[in-house]
C-alpha positions as CSV (number, residue, x, y, z in Angstrom):
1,X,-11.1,29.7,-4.9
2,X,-12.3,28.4,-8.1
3,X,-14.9,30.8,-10.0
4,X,-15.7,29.3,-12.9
5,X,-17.9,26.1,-12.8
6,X,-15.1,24.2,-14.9
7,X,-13.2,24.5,-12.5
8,X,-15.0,23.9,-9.5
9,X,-15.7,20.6,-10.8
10,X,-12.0,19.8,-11.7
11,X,-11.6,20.8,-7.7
12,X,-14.4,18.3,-6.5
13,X,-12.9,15.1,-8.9
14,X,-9.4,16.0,-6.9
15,X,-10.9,15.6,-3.6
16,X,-12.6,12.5,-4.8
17,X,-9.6,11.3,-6.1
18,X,-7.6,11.9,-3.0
19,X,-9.8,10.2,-0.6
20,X,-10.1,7.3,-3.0
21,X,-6.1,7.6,-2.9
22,X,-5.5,7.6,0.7
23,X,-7.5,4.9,1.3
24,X,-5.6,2.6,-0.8
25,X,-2.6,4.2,0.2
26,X,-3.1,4.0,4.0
27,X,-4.5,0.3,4.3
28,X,-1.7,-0.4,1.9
29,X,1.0,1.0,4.6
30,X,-1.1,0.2,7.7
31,X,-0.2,-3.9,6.1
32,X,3.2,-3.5,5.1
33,X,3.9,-2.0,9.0
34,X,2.3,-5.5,10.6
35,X,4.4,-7.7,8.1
36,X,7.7,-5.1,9.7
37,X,6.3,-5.5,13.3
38,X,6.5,-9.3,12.6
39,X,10.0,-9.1,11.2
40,X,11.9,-7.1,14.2
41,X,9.7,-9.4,16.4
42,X,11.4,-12.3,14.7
43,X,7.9,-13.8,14.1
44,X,8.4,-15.9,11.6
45,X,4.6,-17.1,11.7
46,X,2.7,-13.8,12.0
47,X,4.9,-12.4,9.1
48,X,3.9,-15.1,6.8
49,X,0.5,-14.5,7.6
50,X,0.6,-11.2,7.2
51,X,2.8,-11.5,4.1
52,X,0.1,-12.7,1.3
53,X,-2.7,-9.8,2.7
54,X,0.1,-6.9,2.1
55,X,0.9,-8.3,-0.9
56,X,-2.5,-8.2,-2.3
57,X,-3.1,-4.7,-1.3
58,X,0.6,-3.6,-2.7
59,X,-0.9,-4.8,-6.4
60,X,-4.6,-3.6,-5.6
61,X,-3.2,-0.4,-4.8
62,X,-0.5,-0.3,-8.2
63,X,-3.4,-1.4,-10.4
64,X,-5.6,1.4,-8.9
65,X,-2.7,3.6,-10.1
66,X,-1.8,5.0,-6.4
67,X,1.9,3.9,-7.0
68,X,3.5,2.7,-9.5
69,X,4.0,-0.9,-10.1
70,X,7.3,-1.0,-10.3
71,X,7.1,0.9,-7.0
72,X,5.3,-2.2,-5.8
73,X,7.2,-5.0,-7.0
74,X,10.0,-3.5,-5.2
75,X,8.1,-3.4,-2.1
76,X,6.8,-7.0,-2.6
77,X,10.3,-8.3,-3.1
78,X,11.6,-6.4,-0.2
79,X,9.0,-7.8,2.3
80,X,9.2,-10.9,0.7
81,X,13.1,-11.4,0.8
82,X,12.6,-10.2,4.6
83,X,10.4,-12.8,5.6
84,X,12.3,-15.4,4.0
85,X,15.5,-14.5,5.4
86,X,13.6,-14.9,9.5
87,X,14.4,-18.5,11.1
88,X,11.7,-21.1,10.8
């Protein structure tokens, strides 16, 4: 436990910072897993819906500096290639 007020504070920004991280992080995984469902469905319509919403949360989520973004374009292309490959 942290005994010296420096460093109970550092302690208090990291739980701040984590919540603040697993939010992005799990509405950011929570979107990518409905544009999946889609995909083994074959859905071809609900995965395009879902497509543009998981790809704005991908970026939200790189520029909040949860994951990289080139950890998020690759994730974007991959869902994107996906989708594209479904039958109309």
């Amino acid at each position: 436990m942290a005994n010296v007020a420096s460093a109970e504070k550092r302690n208090r920004q990291r739980l701040t910072r984590r919540a603040r991280n697993l939010y992005h992080l799990t509405s950011m995984r929570t979107q990518v897993k409905k544009v999946r469902a889609a995909i083994t469905a074959k859905d071809a319509a609900a995965a395009k819906a879902a497509l543009p919403g998981a790809i704005q949360i991908i970026d939200k989520a790189a520029q909040k500096g949860v994951i990289d973004k080139k950890t998020a374009g690759r994730k974007v292309s991959r869902l994107t290639v996906a989708v594209n490959a479904l039958p109309a």
